[in-house]
PLY file of the C-alpha trace (Angstrom):
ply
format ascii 1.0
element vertex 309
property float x
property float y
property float z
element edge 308
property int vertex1
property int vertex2
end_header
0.00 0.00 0.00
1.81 3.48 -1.23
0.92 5.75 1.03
0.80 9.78 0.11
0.43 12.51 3.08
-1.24 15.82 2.23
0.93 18.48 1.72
-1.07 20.68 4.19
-1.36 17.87 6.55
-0.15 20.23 9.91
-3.12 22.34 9.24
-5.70 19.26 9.97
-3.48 17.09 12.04
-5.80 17.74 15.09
-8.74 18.60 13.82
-11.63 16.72 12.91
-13.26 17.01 9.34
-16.80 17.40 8.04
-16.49 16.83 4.48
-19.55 17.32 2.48
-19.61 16.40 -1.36
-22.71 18.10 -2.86
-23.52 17.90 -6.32
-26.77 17.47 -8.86
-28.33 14.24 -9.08
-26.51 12.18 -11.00
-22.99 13.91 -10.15
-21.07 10.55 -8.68
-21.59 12.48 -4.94
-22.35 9.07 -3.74
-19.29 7.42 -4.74
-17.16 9.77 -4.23
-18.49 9.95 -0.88
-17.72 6.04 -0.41
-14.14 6.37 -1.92
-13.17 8.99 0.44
-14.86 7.32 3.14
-12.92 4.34 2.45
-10.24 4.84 5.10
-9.95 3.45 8.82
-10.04 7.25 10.07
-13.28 7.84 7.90
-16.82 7.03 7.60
-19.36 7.97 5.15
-22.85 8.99 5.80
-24.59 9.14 2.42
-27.69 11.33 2.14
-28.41 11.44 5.48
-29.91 14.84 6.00
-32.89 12.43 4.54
-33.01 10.64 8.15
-33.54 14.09 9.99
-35.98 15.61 7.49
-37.52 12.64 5.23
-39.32 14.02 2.49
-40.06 10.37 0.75
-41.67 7.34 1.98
-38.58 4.93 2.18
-36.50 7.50 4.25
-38.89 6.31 7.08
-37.19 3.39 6.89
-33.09 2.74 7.72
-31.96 0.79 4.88
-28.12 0.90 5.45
-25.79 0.07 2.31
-24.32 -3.28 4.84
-27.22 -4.69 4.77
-27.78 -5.53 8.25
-31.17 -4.44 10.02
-30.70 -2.90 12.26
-27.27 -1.56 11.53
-25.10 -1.31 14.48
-23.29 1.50 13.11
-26.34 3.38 13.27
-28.39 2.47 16.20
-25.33 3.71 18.51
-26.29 7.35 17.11
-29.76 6.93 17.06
-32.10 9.43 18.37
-29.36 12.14 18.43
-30.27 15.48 17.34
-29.48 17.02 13.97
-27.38 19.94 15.31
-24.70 17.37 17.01
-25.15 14.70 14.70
-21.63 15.05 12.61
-19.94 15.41 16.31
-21.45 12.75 18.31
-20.53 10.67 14.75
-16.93 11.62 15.34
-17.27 10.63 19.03
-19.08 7.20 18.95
-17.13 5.94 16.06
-14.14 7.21 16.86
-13.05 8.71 13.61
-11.57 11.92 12.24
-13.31 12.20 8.74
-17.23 12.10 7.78
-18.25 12.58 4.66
-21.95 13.77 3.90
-23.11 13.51 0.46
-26.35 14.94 1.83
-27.90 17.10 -1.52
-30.50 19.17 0.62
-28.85 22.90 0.14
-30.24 23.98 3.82
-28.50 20.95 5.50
-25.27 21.71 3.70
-25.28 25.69 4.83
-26.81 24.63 8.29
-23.97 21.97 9.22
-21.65 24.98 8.45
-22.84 26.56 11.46
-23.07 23.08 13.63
-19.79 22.51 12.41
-18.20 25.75 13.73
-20.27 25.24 17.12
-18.49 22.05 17.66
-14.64 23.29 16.36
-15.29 21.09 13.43
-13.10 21.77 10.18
-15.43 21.79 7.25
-14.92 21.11 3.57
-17.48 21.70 0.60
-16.34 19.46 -1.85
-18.54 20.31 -5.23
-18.60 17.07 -7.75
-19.89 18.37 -11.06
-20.18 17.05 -14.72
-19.90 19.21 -17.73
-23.47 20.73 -18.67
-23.74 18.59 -21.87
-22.92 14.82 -19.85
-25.01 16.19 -17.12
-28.00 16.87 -19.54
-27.25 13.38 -21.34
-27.91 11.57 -17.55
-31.21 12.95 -17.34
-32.04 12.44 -20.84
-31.13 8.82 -21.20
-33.47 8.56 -18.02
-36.17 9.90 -20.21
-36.22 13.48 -18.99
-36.05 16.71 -20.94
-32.61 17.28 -21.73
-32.83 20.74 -20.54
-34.03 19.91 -17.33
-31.00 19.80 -15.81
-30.46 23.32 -15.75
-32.72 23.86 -12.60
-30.54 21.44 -10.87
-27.64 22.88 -12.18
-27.95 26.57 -10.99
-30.36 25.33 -7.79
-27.30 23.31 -5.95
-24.36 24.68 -7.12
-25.74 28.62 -7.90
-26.49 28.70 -4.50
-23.18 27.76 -3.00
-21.88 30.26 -4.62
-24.75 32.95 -4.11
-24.61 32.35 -0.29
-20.55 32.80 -0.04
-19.58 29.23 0.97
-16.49 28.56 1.05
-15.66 25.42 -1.45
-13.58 23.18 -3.73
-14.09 21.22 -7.28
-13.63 18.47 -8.59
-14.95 17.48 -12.11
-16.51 13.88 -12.35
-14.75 13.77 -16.49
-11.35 14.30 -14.38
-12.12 11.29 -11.74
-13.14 8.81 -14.41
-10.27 9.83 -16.72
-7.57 9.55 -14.03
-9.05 7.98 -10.79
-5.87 7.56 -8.62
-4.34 11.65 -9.91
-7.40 13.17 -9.04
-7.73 11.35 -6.08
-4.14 12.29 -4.77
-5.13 16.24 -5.17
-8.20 16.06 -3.41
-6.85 14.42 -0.54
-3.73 16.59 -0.41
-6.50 19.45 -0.42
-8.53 17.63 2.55
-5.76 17.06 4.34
-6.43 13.18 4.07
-4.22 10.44 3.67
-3.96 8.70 0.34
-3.46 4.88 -0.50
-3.01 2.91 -3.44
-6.68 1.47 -4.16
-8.32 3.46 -2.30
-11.01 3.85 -4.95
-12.36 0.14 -4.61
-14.51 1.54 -1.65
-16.25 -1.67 -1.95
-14.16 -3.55 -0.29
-14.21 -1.61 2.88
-16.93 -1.86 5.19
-19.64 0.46 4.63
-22.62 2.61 6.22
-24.43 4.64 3.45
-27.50 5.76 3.35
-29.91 6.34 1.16
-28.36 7.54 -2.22
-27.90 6.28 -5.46
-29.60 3.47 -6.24
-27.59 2.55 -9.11
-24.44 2.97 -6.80
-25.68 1.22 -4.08
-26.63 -1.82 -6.19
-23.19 -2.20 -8.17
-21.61 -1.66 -4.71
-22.80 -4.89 -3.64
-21.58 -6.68 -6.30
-18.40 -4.97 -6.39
-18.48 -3.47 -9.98
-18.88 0.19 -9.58
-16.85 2.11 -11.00
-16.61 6.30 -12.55
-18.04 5.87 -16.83
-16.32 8.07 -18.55
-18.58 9.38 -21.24
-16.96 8.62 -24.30
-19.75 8.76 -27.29
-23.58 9.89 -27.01
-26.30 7.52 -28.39
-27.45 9.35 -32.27
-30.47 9.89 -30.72
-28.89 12.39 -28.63
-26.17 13.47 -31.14
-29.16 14.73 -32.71
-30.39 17.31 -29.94
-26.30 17.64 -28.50
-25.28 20.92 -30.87
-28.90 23.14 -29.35
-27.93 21.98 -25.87
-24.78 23.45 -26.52
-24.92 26.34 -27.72
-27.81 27.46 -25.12
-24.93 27.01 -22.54
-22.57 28.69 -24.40
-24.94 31.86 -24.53
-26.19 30.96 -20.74
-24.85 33.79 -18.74
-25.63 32.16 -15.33
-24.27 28.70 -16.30
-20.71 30.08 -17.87
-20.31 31.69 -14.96
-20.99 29.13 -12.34
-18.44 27.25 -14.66
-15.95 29.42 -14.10
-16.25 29.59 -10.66
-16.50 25.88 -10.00
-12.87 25.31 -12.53
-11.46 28.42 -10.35
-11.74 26.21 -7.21
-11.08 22.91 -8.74
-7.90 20.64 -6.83
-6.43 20.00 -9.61
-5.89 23.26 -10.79
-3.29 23.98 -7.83
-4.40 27.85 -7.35
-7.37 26.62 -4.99
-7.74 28.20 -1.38
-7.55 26.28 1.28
-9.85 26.14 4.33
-7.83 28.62 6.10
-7.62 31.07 3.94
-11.18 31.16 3.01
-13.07 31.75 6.46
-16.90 32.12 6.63
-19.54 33.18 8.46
-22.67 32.18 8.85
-25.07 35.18 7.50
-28.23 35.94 10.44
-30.04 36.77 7.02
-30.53 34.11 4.46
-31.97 34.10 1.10
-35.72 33.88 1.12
-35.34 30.43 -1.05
-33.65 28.99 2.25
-36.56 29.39 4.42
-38.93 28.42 1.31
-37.26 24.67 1.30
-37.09 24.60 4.96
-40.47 24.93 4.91
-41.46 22.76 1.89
-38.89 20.22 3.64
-41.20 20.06 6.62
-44.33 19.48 4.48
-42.87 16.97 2.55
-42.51 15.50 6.22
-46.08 14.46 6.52
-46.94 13.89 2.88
-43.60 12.37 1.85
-43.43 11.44 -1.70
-43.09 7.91 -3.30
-39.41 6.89 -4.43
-39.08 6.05 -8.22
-35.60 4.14 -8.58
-35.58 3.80 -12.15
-34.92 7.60 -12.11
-31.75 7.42 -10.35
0 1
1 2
2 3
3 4
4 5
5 6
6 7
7 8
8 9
9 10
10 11
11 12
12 13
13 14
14 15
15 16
16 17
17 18
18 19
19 20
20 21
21 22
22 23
23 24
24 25
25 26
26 27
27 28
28 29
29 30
30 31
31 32
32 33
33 34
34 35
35 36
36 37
37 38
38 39
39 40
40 41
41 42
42 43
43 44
44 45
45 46
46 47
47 48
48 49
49 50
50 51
51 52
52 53
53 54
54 55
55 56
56 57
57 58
58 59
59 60
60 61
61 62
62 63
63 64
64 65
65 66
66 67
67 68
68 69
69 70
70 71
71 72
72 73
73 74
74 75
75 76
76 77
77 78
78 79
79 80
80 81
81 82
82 83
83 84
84 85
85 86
86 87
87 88
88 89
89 90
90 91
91 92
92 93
93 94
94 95
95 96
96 97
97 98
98 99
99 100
100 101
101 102
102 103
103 104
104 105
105 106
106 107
107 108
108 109
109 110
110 111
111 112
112 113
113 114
114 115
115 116
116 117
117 118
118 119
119 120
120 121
121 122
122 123
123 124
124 125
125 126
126 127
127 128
128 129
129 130
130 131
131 132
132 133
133 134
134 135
135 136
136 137
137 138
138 139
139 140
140 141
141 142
142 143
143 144
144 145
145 146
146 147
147 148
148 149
149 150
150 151
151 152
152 153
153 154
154 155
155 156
156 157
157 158
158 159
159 160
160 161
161 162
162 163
163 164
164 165
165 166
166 167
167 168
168 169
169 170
170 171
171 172
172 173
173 174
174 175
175 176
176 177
177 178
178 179
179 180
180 181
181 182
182 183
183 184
184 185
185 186
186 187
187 188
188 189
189 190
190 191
191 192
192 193
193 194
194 195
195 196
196 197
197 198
198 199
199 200
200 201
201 202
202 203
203 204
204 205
205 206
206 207
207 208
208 209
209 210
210 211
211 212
212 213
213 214
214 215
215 216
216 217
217 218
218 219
219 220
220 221
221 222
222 223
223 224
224 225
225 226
226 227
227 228
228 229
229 230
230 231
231 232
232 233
233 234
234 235
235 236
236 237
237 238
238 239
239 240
240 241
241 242
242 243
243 244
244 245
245 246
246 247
247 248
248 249
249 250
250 251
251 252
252 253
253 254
254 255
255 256
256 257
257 258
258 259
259 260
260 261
261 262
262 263
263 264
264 265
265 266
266 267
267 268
268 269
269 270
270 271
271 272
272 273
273 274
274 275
275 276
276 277
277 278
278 279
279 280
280 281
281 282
282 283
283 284
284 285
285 286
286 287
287 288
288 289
289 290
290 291
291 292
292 293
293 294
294 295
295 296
296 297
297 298
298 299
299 300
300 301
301 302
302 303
303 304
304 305
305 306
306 307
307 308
């Protein structure tokens, strides 16, 4: 096992680490989660901001990636509340790293502050595909190929809007070159990196919730990052108008540049340190919206359709 320290490792050698990939749907946020989470120090969560505020009918339900039922790893931190959840984690299991792949935008800007409560270093990691892949995933799902754009500008827009402090990494780059990419973002998180660490499968595992798609080749040991290599004619065919509404998308180009500005393997990132928030007392209105919808959804939770993951 080759083992590669983070150049930056004195900043986070006693500190404990939230990292929280957020992406789209369809981004790879869940396994990337898993593949940094696969590490004796680490442990992945998954989506679980969908535990605290369930807005579907199977989030009622634990369902942990291991398979057991109940899972030990979860019962021990059962009942805990949301705001000491990614501490107590650290506590009871005894580990330095959790990774949240937790998509719910209010979660991710609220565990900033539970974070900072709790002296907890925090990391946004942001996993995105280019626009035209990203609009091919939902097409060949049979959505509108333009309806990624709401997802687009609704996740990663709003990191930006609300000043978060964040880092890159583009899914193309992690299926092209697993183990490179892999050695700059764990340089940047201050992790340790090892030869095969991307086979997360054969680690032991808590995820929840998630990719179905992910969770199912993780059990047979086959996932792995597709690197999109040719589109199907039948998308050739709409590929050149996708296109060139991005290229003349104002708000898209520039959450582009913003997102390759911050990306680990461009070397010129910030790092945690020098890129200090704080948590606003006034939110955009859209933050309280969700909240709110969030806590609807609560008692008239929505069926899960897995053929749309």
């Amino acid at each position: 096992m080759t083992l590669i320290t983070a150049g930056r490792s004195d900043l986070h050698s006693h500190t404990a680490s939230l990292i929280h990939v957020f992406g789209t749907d369809r981004s790879g946020s869940s396994m990337l989660d898993m593949i940094l989470g696969n590490a004796p120090d680490a442990f992945s969560c998954g989506e679980v901001s969908a535990w605290f505020r369930p807005y579907r009918k199977h989030h009622f339900h634990l369902e942990c990636i291991c398979g057991q039922d109940p899972c030990p790893a979860w019962e021990i931190i059962k009942g805990v509340p949301e705001s000491v959840f990614h501490a107590t984690l650290i506590k009871k299991h005894h580990v330095k790293y959790v990774i949240d792949s937790s998509k719910d935008i209010c979660w991710l800007i609220d565990a900033q502050k539970w974070a900072q409560q709790a002296r907890i270093q925090t990391h946004n990691l942001l996993i995105w595909k280019e626009p035209v892949d990203l609009a091919f995933s939902y097409w060949k799902r049979g959505g509108d190929a333009l309806s990624w754009r709401k997802s687009f500008t609704g996740s990663y827009g709003r990191v930006i809007q609300v000043g978060l402090p964040f880092l890159s990494v583009c899914y193309n780059d992690l299926a092209k070159t697993p183990a490179v990419a892999l050695q700059a973002l764990c340089a940047a998180l201050g992790m340790t990196y090892f030869t095969g660490k991307e086979k997360f499968w054969e680690g032991s595992q808590h995820l929840l919730f998630g990719s179905a798609g992910i969770r199912s080749q993780t059990q047979s040991g086959t996932a792995r990052f597709e690197e999109m290599k040719s589109y199907p004619k039948e998308f050739e065919a709409v590929r050149d108008d996708i296109q060139q509404q991005i290229s003349q998308d104002d708000e898209i180009q520039a959450i582009l540049r913003a997102l390759q500005e911050n990306d680990v393997l461009s070397g010129i990132h910030k790092s945690a340190n020098e890129w200090p928030y704080q948590i606003s007392r006034r939110l955009p209105v859209w933050y309280y919206l969700k909240k709110a919808i969030r806590l609807f959804q609560r008692y008239k939770p929505q069926r899960f359709d897995e053929t749309a993951q």
